[in-house]
Steps between C-alpha positions, in 0.01 A plus 500: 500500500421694213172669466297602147229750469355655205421851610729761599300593782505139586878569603438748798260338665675140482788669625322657808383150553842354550559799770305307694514135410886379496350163291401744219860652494626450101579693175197625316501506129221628275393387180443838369301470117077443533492158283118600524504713190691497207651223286630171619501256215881364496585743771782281623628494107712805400179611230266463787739705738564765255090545394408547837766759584426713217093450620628689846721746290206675255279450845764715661617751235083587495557546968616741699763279617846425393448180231953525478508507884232234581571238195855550683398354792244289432731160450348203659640297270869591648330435850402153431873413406614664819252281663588172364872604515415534916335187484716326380823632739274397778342215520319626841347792346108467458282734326200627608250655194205757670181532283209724577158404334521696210612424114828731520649227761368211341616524176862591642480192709443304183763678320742440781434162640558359108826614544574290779440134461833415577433621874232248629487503857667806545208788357238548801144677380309764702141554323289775706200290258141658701638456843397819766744724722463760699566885373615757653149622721489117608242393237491188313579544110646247192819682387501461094911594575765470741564856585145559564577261806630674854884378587377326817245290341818338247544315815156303425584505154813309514332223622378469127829377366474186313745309280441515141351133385661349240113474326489889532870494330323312205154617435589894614772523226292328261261776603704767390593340191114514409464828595811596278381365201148613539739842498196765644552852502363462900500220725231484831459295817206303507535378841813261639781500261268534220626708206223622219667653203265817353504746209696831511222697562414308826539790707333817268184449704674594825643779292152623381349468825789671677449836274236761450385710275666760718867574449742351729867539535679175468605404752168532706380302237692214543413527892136495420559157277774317719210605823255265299632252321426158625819336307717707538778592274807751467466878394741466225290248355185687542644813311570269205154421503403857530697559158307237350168661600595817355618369190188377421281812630324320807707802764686833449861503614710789429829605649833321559469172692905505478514797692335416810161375610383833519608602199250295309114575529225253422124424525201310315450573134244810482188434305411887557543663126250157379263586735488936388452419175219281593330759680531752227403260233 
């Protein structure tokens, strides 16, 4: 058995699971890039590939992280040939794809299971789609991930592992196709599996509410925006935003992003000097 998740944290927990469920015992991979955000038209084309690299590469020069280091390791494309090459040395071995209710999962599921056609029969599903489990002071919650899920209640959600129908191997790719062409800058979860593709600047409202006219360092910024966004997305992709925003005067950032996330400073554009010369008008 082979296991896929789509968030590193997803890793730990599914691990702790199989501590105490022998049945759950198997390899975890990760598909590692957010097929959320970004460009995706002819992604499984060389062009398509190479666009959407360089997309993470300015998005990473602009971070604190290491772009050299992470576009490194971020190489799903390898794991899926490592996957069928498994697959196909053993006919036995089944793979089981874990999706929490959120767009990030989604769209890698329909990046992933379009890549694996060939395996009908074989690729098992496990969609945590509005169902309740019980957190960690014994209350009843609906997980929008897998790690947000205690180890001991994997047991229950095993039990969700279905075969992959060969409809959902037809209309899911067809699916992605749509969504590739339609090419958005951001793609959302509507409910179930579906995908809505939106404009770049989907997310500058969570940005603006997030900020004040205050000055904050960022990365309590980013704490305060992550805390209340409703769809939620990654930092990196935030910060792009936050670029954006100051480019075109709607908040003050100044400092070195590239440094370190408290090396950069940022809040709401100030109206102040408008409002002096108003009162000594």
């Amino acid at each position: 058995m082979i296991h896929i998740v789509f968030q590193q944290a997803d890793i730990e927990v599914l691990k702790k699971a199989q501590e105490l469920d022998e049945s759950l015992i198997g390899d975890v991979q990760i598909v590692r890039d957010d097929y959320a955000v970004g460009p995706i038209q002819n992604i499984y084309e060389p062009e398509g590939y190479q666009a959407r690299r360089q997309y993470w590469k300015e998005l990473l020069d602009y971070s604190p992280y290491n772009s050299d280091q992470l576009m490194e390791m971020v190489d799903d494309r390898l794991m899926v040939h490592n996957l069928k090459r498994t697959l196909d040395e053993n006919e036995d071995e089944i793979i089981w794809i874990w999706m929490g209710q959120n767009q990030h999962d989604v769209c890698g599921y329909y990046w992933l299971l379009s890549q694996l056609k060939d395996y009908h029969g074989r690729i098992f599903v496990l969609y945590l789609n509005n169902l309740p489990f019980i957190n960690e002071k014994g209350l009843i919650f609906y997980p929008t991930a897998l790690h947000q899920i205690q180890p001991k209640e994997f047991l229950k959600a095993k039990k969700l592992a279905r075969k992959v129908t060969l409809s959902e191997f037809e209309v899911d790719p067809d699916e992605w196709k749509k969504l590739m062409d339609e090419n958005g800058a951001v793609r959302i979860l509507e409910g179930g599996k579906k995908i809505v593709s939106k404009e770049e600047s989907f997310y500058d409202k969570d940005i603006l509410a997030g900020l004040t006219s205050e000055t904050q360092k960022g990365n309590k910024a980013m704490q305060n925006i992550l805390s209340k966004m409703k769809n939620k997305t990654g930092d990196v992709t935030l910060l792009g935003r936050m670029k954006v925003l100051a480019e075109e005067g709607k908040i003050e950032l100044t400092g070195e992003p590239a440094k370190g996330w408290k090396e950069f400073d940022v809040k709401l554009k100030s109206t102040a000097p408008e409002e002096v010369t108003e009162l000594n008008s």
